[in-house]
C-alpha positions in Angstrom: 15.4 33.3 -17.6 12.7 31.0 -18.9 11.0 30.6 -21.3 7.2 31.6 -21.6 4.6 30.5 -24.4 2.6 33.5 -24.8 -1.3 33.3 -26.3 -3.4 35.5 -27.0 -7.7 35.8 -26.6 -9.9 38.7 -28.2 -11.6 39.1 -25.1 -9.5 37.3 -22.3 -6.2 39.0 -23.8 -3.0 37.3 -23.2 -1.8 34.2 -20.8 1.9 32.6 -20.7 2.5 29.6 -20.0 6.2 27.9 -19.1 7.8 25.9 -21.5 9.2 22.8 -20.0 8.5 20.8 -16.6 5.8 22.3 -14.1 6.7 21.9 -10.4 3.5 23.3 -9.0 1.8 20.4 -11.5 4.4 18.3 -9.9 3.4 18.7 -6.3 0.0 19.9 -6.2 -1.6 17.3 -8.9 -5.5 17.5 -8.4 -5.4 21.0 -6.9 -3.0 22.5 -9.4 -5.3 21.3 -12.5 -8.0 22.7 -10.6 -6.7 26.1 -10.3 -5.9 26.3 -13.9 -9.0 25.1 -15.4 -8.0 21.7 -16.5 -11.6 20.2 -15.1 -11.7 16.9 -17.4 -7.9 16.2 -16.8 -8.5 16.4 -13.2 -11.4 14.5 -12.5 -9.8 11.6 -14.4 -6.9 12.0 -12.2 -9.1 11.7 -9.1 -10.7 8.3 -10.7 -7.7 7.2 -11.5 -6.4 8.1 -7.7 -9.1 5.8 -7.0 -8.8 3.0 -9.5 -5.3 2.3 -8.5 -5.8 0.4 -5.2 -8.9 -1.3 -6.6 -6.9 -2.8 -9.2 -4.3 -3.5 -6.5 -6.8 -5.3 -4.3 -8.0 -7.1 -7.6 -4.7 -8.6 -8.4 -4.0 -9.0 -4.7 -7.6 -11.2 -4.7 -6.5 -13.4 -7.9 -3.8 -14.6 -5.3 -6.1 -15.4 -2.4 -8.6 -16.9 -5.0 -5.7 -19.4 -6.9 -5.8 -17.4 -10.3 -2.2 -16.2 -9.5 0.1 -17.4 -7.1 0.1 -15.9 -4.2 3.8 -14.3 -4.0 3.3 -13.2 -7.9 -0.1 -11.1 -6.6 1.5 -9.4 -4.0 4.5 -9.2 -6.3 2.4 -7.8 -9.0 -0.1 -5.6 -6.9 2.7 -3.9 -4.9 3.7 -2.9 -8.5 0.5 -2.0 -9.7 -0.1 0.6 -6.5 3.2 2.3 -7.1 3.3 2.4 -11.0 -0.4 3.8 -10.6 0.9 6.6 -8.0 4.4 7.1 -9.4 2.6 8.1 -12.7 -0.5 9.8 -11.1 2.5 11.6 -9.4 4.6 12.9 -12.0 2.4 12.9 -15.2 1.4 16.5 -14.1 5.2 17.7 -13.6 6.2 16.3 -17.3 2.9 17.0 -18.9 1.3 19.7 -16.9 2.5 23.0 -19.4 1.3 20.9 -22.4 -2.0 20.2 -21.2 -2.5 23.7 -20.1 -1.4 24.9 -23.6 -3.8 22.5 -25.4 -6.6 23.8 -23.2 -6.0 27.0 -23.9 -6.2 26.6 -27.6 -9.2 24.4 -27.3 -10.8 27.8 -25.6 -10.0 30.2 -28.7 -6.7 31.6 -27.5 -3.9 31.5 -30.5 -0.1 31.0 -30.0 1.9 34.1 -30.2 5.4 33.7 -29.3 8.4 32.0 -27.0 9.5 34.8 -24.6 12.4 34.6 -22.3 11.5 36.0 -19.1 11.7 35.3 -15.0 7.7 35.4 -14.7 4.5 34.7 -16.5 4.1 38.9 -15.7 7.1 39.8 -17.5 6.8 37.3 -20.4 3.2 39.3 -21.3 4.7 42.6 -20.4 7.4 41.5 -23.6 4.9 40.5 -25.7 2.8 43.4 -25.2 5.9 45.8 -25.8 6.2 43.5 -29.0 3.2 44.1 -30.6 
C-alpha cells in the first residue's frame, strides 16, 4: 500500500498524487513533466539539459585560454557535466510528487486527504466512498 494525496476541483473533480519518490519522474524527466502538465518546470529542464555542456565547454575553455590550469578545467568541467546531469537526473525522482502537488494547487484544486491505496484509481475510489 501507498500512500496517495488526494485533491479535489469543482469542475475537474478529484486527482491523487503519490506521496514520496516518483520513478516515472525518475526515468522519464522531460517527457514525464510533460505528460502531467508541469510545462514551465519542464522547459527549464530542457535549458538547463542544454546549459550543462556549455558551461562544461566554458570552464573547459578557461583552461585552453590560461584562466585555469589546464588539469583543474578538465578536472572542474568533468564535474560540472555530471553534477549538471546527475541532478537534471534525479531532481524529478525526489521532487517530481511535490511539484505536481504545487501545480495542482496553483490550478484551484484543494488538498483533501492521505489515502493508503495500491493505485492513483483506488486512492479516489476511497476518497469518494469517504465523502
Amino acid at each position: 500500500m501507498r500512500t496517495f494525496n488526494v485533491y479535489s476541483h469543482p469542475v475537474q473533480g478529484l486527482k491523487a498524487v503519490k506521496a514520496g519518490f516518483s520513478w516515472p519522474g525518475l526515468f522519464f524527466g522531460f517527457f514525464w513533466m510533460l505528460v502531467k502538465g508541469l510545462w514551465g518546470l519542464a522547459i527549464l529542464w530542457f535549458m538547463l539539459s542544454f546549459a550543462t555542456p556549455l558551461a562544461t565547454a566554458l570552464v573547459i575553455q578557461l583552461g585552453e585560454s590560461g584562466a585555469l590550469s589546464p588539469s583543474s578545467a578538465e578536472l572542474l568541467g568533468v564535474s560540472v557535466y555530471t553534477g549538471g546531469y546527475l541532478a537534471l537526473w534525479l531532481a524529478p525522482g525526489f521532487r517530481g510528487n511535490k511539484w505536481r502537488e504545487r501545480n495542482l494547487a496553483k490550478r484551484g484544486y484543494e488538498f483533501l486527504s492521505a489515502v493508503r491505496a495500491k493505485t492513483p484509481d483506488a486512492a479516489i475510489a476511497e476518497q469518494a466512498r469517504a465523502a
